[in-house]
SEGU-951203 format. One record per atom (N, C-alpha, C): residue in one letter; x, y, z. Coordinates in steps of 0.2 Angstrom, whole numbers, plus 5000, padded with zeros to 4 digits. Example, Ala and Ser with C-alpha at 12.3 -4.5 7.8 and 13.67 -1.06 7.14 Angstrom:
a506649725039;a506249785039;a506649845039;s506449895035;s506849955036;s506450005039;
This chain:
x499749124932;x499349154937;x499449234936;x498749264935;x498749344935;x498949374941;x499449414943;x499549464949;x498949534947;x498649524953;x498349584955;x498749624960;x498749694957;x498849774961;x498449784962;x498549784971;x497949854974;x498449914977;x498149964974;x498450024973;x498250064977;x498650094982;x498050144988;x498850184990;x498450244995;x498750274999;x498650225007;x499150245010;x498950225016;x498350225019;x498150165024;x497550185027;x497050225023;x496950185017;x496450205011;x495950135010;x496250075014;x495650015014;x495849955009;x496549975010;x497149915005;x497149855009;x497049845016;x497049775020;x496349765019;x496049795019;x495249765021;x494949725014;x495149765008;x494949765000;x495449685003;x496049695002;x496449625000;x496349555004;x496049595011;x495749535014;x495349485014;x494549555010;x494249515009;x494149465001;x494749514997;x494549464991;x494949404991;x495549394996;x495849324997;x495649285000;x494949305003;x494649275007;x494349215002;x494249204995;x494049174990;x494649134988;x494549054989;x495049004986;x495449014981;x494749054975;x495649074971;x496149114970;x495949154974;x496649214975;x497149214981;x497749224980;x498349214985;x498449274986;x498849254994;x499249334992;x499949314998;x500249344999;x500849355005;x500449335012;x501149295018;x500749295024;x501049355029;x501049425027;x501249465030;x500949515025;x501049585030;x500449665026;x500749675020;x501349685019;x501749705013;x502349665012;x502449675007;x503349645002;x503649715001;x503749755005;x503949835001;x504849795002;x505249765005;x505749745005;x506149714998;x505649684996;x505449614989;x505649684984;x505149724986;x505249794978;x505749834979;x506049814984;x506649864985;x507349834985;x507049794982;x507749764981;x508349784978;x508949784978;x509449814976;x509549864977;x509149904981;x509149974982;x509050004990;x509249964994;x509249964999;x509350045005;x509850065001;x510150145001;x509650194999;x509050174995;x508750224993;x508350255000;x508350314999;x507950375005;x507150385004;x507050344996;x506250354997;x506250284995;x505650284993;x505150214988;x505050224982;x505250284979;x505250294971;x505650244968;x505350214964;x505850174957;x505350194951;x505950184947;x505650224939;x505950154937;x505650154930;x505650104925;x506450084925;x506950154922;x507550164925;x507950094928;x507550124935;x507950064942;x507649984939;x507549984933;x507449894932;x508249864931;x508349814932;x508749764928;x508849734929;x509049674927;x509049594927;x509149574934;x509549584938;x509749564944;x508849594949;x508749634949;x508149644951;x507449634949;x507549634944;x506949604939;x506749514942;x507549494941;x507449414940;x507249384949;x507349464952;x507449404962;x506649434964;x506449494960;x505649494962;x505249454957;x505549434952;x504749384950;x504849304952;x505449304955;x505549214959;x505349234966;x505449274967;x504949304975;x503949274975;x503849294968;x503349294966;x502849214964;x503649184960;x503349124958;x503449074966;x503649114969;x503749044977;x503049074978;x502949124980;x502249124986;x501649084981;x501749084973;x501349044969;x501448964971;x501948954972;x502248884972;x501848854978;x502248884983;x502148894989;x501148874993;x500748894988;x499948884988;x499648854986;x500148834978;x499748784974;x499548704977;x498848694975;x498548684968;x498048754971;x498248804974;x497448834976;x497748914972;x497148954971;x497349004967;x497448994960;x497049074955;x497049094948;x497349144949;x497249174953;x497649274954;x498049274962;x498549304959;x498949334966;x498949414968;x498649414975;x498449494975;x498949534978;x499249574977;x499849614981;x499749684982;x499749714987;x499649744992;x500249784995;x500749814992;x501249864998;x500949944994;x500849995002;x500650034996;x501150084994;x501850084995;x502450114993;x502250114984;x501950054982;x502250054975;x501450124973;x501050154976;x500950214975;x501250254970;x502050254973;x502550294970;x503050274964;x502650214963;x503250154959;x502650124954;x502250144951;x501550114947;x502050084941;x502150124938;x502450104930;x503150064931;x503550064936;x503850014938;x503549954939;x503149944943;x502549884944;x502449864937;x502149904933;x501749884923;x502349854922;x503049894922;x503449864917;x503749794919;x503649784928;x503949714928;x503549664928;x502849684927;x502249614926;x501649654919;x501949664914;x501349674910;x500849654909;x500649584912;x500149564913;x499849574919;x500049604922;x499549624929;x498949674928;x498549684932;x497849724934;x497849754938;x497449824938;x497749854945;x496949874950;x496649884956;x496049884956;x496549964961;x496150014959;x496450094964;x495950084969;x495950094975;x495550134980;x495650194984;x495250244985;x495650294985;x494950304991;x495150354998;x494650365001;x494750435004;x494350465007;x493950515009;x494650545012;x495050615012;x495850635015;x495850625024;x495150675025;x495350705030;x495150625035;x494850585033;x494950515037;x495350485034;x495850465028;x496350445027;x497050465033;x496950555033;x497550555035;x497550575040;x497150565043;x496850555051;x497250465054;x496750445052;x497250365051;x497950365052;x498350395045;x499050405045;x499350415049;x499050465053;x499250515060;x499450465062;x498750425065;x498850365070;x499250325070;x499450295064;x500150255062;x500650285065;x500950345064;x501450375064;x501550375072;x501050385077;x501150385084;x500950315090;x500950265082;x500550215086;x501250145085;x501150095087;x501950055088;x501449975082;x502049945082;x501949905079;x502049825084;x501949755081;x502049705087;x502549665083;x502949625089;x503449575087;x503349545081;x502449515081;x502349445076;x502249485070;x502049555070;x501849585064;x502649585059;x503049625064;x503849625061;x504149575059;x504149515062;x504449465061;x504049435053;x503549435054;x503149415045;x503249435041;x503449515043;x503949565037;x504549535035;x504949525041;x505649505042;x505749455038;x505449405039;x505449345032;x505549355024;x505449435025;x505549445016;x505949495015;x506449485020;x507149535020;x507649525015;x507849545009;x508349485005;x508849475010;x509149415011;x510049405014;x510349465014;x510649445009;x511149525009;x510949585010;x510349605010;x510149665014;x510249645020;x510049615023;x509749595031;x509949635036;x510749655037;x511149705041;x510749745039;x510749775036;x510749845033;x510049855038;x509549825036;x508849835037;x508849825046;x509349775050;x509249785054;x509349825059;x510049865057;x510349925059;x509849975058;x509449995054;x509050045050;x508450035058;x508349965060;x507449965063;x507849975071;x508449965072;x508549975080;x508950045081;x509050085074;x509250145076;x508750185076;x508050165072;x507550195074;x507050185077;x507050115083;x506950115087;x507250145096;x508050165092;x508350235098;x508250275096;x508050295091;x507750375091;x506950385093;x506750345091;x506150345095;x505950355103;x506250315107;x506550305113;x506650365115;x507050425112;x507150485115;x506850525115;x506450505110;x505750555107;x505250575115;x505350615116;x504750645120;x504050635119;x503950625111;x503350585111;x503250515108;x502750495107;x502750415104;x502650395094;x502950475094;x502950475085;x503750435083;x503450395077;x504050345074;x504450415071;x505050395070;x505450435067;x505350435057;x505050395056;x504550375050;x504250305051;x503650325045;x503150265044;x502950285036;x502750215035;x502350225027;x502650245021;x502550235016;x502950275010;x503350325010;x503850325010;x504250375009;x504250425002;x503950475002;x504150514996;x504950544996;x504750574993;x505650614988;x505450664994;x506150674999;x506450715004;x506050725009;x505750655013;x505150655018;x505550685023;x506050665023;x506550695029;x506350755032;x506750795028;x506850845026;x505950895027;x505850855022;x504750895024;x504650895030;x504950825036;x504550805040;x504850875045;x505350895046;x505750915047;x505751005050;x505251025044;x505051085044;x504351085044;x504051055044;x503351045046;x503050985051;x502151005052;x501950975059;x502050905057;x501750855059;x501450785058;x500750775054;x500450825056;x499550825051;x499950845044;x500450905044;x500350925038;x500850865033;x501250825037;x501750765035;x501350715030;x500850695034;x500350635035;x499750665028;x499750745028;x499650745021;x499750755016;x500450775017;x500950765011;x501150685009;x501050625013;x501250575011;x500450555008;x499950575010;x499250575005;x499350584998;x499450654998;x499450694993;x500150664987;x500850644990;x501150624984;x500750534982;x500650524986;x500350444985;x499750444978;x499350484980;x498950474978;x498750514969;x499250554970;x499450604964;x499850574958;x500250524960;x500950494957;x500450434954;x500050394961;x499650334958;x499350344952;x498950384953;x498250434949;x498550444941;x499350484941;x499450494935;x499850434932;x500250374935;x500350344932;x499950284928;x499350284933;x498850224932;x498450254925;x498550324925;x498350354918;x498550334912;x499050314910;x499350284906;x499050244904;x499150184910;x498950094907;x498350104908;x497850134912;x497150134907;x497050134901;x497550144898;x497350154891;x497250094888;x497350044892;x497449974890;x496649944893;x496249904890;x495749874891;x495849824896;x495349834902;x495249784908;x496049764913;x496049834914;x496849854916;x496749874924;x496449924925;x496449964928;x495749964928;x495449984938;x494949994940;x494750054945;x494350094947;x494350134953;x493750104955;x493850134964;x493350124968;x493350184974;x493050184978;x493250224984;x493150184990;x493550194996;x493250175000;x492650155004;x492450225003;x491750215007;x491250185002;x491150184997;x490650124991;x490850064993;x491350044993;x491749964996;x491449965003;x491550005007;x491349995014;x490449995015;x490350035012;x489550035011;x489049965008;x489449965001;x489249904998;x489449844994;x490149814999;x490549794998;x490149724991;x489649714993;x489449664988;x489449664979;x489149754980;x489149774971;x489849814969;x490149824975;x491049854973;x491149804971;x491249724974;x491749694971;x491549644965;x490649654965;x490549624957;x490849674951;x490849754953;x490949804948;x491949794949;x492349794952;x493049774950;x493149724948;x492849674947;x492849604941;x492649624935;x492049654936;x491849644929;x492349704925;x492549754929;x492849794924;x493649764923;x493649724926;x494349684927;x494549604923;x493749614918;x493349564914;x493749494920;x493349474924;x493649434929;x493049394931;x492849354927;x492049304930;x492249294939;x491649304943;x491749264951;x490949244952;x490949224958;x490449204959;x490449244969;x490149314970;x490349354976;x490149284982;x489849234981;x489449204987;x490349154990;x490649164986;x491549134986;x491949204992;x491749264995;x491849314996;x491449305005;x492249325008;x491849335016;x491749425015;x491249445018;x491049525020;x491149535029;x491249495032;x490949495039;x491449535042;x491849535041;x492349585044;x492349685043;x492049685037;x491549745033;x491249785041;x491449845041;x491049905043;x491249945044;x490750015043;x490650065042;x491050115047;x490950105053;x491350165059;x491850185058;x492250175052;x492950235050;x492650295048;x492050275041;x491650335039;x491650375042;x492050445042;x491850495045;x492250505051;x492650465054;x493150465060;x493450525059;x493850545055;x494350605052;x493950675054;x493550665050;x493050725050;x492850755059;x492750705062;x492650715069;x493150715073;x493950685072;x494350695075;x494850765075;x494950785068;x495350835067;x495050915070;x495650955072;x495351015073;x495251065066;x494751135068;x494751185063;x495351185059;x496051215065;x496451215061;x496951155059;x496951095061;x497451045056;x496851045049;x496151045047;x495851025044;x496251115038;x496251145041;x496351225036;x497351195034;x497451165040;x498251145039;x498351075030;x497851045030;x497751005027;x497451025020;x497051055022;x496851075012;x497251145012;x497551165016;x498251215011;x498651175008;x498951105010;x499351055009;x499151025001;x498551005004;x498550964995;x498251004993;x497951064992;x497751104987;x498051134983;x498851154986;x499551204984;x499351174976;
């Protein structure tokens, strides 16, 4: 079974792409948003989501691809491709190549100031029991303390918070702390854009160079014309489907543009200082 990578920033259209192409019999994917615990394995301690080719070794190597052969396990007889979805690995791309060289990656990448408008939103917005608990299930054992000391200290620091912002959310880049720290939330929200999408971009550079590897699309072409996006990511992903195997119903347009009318003059001047630097 081929692993497919969808490669995105946050709130860049990584649940709605993965949804809908799961939504066709052959392809599986996890029953929770992400596995970012599954890729973190081993490294429990680390402060961001970076892993480099480097942080491979057998011990990690060996408990993410049996992670991988159960949810195949776990599905069969249904499913050709498994689609995987956490968008930390943004910052971990060539660590992904190195441990499934057979995988495909599809990039989507969307419009900033609606991306990171969105972001915003997450950062100030909560999460539900059922959503956490689906996570929880992909906690390795021996981390398990760790990760739960980690979600109820910062659920007390939240609590204290004067506002309803998580003490973090999302991908962690190298010294988000620290960034988060000395700057607003908009400018946070596009700095975690800006490394995401920067880090993706160059490393998927690479294995483009390999044939029927790697694909781009944007958000809004997928949300406009979800039909010919995803016959144009198969075919460059030399991938025969038949799109009528494909739900769209869930497909619309109303984020288009949200960013653009929510943000003021100046977080929009705060935001393109940010990723322009």
């Amino acid at each position: 079974m081929i692993p497919i990578f969808i490669i995105g920033a946050p709130r860049s259209g990584t649940n709605i792409l993965r949804d809908t192409i799961t939504s066709n019999k052959d392809y599986i994917t996890w029953d929770c948003d992400e596995i970012n615990y599954i890729w973190r394995y081993g490294h429990p301690f680390k402060k961001d989501d970076i892993l480099n080719i480097s942080d491979l070794n057998n011990k990690n190597s060996n408990y993410i691809k049996s992670k991988f052969r159960e949810i195949i396990k776990l599905n069969y007889p249904r499913g050709n491709f498994l689609i995987e979805k956490t968008c930390a690995n943004c910052l971990r791309v060539n660590f992904v190549s190195k441990l499934f060289p057979e995988g495909k990656f599809i990039y989507i990448k969307r419009d900033p100031y609606d991306c990171i408008n969105s972001i915003r939103e997450r950062w100030i917005g909560d999460t539900t029991r059922n959503y956490l608990f689906k996570k929880a299930k992909y906690i390795p054992k021996e981390e398990l303390l760790y990760y739960a000391f980690r979600y109820f200290s910062q659920r007390i620091r939240k609590s204290l918070r004067k506002s309803n912002e998580m003490p973090t959310w999302g991908p962690r880049f190298k010294d988000i702390d620290n960034f988060r720290k000395n700057h607003s939330l908009i400018e946070t929200c596009a700095k975690q854009w800006k490394e995401c999408t920067q880090k993706a971009e160059k490393e998927l550079k690479k294995i483009d160079n390999l044939n029927n590897k790697v694909t781009y699309i944007t958000y809004e072409e997928f949300i406009i014309d979800p039909q010919n996006t995803v016959k144009l990511i198969f075919k460059n992903l030399n991938i025969p489907i038949n799109f009528k195997d494909f739900d769209i119903r869930k497909i619309n347009q109303n984020s288009i543009g949200k960013g653009e009318n929510a943000l003021t003059k100046y977080e929009k001047l705060a935001i393109d200082n940010l990723i322009n630097e």
